[in-house]
FIROMAR-888036 format. One line per field, with one value per residue (C-alpha): chain; residue number from 1; x, y, z; residue in three letters. Coordinates in Angstrom, 1 decimal, padded with zeros to 4 digits. Layout:
chain	c(A,...)
n	c(NUM,...)
px	c(X,...)
py	c(Y,...)
pz	c(Z,...)
res	c(Ala,...)
REM end
This chain:
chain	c(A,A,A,A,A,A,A,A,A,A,A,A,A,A,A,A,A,A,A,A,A,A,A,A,A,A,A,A,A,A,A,A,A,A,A,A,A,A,A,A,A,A,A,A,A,A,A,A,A,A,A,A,A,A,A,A,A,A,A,A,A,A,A,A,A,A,A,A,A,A,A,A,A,A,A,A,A,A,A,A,A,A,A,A,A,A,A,A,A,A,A,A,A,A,A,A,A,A,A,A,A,A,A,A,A,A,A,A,A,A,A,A,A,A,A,A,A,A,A,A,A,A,A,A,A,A,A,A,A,A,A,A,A,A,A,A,A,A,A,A,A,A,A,A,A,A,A,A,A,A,A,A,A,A,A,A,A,A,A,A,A,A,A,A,A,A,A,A,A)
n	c(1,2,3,4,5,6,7,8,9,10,11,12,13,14,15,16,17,18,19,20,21,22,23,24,25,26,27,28,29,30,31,32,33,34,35,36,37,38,39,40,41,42,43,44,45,46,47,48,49,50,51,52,53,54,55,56,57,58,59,60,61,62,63,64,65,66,67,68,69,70,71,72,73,74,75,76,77,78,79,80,81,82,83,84,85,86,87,88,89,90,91,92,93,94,95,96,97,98,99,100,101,102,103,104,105,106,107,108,109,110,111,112,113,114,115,116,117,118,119,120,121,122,123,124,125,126,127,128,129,130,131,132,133,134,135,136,137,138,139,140,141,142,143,144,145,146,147,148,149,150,151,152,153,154,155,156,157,158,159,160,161,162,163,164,165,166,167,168,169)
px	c(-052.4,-050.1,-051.2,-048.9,-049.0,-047.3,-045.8,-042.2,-040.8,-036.8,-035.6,-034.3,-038.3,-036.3,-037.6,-040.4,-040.0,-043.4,-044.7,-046.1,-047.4,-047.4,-049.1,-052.3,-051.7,-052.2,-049.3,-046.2,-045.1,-041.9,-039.7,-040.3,-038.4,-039.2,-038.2,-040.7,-042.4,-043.1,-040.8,-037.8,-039.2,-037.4,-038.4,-035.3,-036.6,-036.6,-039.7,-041.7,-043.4,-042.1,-041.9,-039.0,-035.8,-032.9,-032.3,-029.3,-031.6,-028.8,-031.1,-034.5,-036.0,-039.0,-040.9,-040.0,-041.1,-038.6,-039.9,-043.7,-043.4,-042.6,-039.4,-037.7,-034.6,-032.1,-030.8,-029.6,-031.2,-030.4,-031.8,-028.4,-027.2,-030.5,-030.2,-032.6,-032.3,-034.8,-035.4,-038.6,-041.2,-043.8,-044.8,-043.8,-045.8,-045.5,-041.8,-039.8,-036.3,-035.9,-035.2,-031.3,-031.4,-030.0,-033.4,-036.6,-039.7,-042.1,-045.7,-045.5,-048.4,-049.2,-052.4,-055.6,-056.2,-052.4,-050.2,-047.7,-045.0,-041.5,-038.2,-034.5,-031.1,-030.6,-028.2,-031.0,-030.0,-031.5,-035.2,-037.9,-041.1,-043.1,-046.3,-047.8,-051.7,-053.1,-055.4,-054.4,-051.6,-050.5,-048.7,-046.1,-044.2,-041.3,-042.0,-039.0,-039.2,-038.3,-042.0,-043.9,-046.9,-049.6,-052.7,-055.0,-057.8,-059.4,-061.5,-060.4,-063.6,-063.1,-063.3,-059.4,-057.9,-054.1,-051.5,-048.6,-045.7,-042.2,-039.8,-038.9,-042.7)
py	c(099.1,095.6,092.3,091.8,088.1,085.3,087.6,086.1,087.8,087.0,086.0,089.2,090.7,093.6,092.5,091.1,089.0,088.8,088.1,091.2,091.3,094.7,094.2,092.0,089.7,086.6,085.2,087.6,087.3,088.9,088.4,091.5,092.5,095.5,097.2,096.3,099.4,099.2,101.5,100.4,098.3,096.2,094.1,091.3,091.2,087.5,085.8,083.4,082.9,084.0,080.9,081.1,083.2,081.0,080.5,083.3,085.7,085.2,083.5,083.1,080.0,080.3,078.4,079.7,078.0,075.8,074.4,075.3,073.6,075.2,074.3,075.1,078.0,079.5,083.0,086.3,088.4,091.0,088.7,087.5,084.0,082.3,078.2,075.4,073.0,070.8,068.7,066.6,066.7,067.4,071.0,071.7,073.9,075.4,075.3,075.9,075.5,073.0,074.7,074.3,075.3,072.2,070.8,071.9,070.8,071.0,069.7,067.8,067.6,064.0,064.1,066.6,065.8,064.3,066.0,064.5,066.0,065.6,066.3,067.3,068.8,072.1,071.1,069.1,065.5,063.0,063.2,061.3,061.4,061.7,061.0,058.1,058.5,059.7,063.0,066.1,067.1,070.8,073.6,071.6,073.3,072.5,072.4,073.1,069.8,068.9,067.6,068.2,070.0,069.9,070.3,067.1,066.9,064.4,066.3,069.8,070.5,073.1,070.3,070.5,068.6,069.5,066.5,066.1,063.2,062.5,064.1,060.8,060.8)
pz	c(048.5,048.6,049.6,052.7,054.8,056.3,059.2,060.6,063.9,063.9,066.7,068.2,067.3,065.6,062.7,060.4,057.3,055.2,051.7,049.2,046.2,044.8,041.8,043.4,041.0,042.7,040.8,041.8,045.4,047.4,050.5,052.5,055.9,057.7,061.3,064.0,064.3,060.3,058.8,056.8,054.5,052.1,049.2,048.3,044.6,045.5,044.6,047.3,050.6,053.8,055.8,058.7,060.6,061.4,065.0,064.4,062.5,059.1,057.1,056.0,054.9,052.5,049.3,045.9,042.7,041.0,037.6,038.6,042.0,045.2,046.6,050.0,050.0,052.3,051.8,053.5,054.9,052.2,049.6,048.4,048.9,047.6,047.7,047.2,049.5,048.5,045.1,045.5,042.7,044.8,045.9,049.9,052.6,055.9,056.2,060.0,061.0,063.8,067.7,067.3,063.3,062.0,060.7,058.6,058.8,056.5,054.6,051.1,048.8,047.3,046.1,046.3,050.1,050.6,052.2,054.8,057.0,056.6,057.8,056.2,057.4,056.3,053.5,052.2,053.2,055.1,053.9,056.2,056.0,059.5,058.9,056.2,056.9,053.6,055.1,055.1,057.8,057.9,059.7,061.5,064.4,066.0,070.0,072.6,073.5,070.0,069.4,066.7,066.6,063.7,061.8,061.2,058.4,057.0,053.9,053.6,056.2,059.0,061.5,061.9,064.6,066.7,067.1,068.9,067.5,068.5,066.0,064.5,063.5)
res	c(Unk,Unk,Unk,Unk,Unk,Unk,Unk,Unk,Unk,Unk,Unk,Unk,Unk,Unk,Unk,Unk,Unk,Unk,Unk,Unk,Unk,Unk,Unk,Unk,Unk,Unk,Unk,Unk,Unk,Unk,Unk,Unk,Unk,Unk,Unk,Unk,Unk,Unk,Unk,Unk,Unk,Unk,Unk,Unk,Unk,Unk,Unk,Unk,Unk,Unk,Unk,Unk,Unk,Unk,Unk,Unk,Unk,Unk,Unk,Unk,Unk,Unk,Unk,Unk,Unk,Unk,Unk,Unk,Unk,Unk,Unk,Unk,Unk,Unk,Unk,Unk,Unk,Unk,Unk,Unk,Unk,Unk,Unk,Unk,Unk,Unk,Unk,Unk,Unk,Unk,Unk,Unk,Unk,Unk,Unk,Unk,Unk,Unk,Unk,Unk,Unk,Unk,Unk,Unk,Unk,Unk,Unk,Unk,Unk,Unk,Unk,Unk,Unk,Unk,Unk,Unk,Unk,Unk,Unk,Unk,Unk,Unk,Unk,Unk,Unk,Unk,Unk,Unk,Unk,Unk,Unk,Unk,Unk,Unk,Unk,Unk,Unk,Unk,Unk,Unk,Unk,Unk,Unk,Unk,Unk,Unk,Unk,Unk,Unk,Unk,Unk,Unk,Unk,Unk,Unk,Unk,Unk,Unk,Unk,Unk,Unk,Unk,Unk,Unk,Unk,Unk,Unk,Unk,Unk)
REM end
């Protein structure tokens, strides 16, 4: 009778990472990991959205609200470890780890129909920002190429477009 979403296979596809919310609250969501076939599940007690596996399957990125904004965090897989690695003011989206784990990419809101795509190391240095259009830019993925590819909206219609940039942006 949970909510249960944002699936994550880790690399090894022993295991998925995902986001409950026990009480259906809308408001109060967990890191979950279970085994593959469903059983052994585990809540981390750590509040957030499931958002990534590290390239080792050690840690798991995901968003977590840090003064009423959601921020990005690393942690164990055990739910210990838990650090922010980013301090914007603005609330972040669709986070990934970059193909050789040294990277995350991920969406920034700036306005109602603003949200741009940015990059960061892991440790949370060296901030750029990818895209600079103004529209709405979403659910950016690291290619093996070391592209990037992403959502493109104009006006929050359903008339969504895919894009393809460089990794410098």
């Amino acid at each position: 009778n949970y909510y249960d979403g944002w699936p994550h296979w880790s690399p090894d596809g022993n295991k998925i990472m995902f986001t409950t919310n026990p009480s259906r609250d809308e408001e109060t969501y967990y890191i979950a990991t279970m085994n593959a076939n469903g059983t052994g599940v585990n809540v981390l007690g750590v509040e957030g959205l499931s958002q990534d596996w590290s390239l080792e399957g050690n840690k798991l990125l995901i968003m977590s609200k840090y003064n009423s904004i959601y921020e990005i965090y690393e942690m164990n897989t055990d739910g210990s470890g838990l650090s922010r690695i980013s301090t914007t003011s603005k609330g972040k989206g669709t986070i990934s780890y970059s193909p050789d784990g040294t990277e995350v990419l991920f969406t920034q809101e700036l306005g109602y129909s603003n949200f741009e795509i940015y990059r960061m190391n892991t440790d949370g240095t060296g901030l750029t920002k990818l895209t600079n259009n103004g529209k709405i830019n979403l659910h950016p993925e690291w290619l093996v190429d070391g592209r990037i590819l992403f959502t493109y909206n104009e006006d929050w219609t359903w008339e969504t477009d895919l894009f393809v940039m460089n990794a410098d942006g």
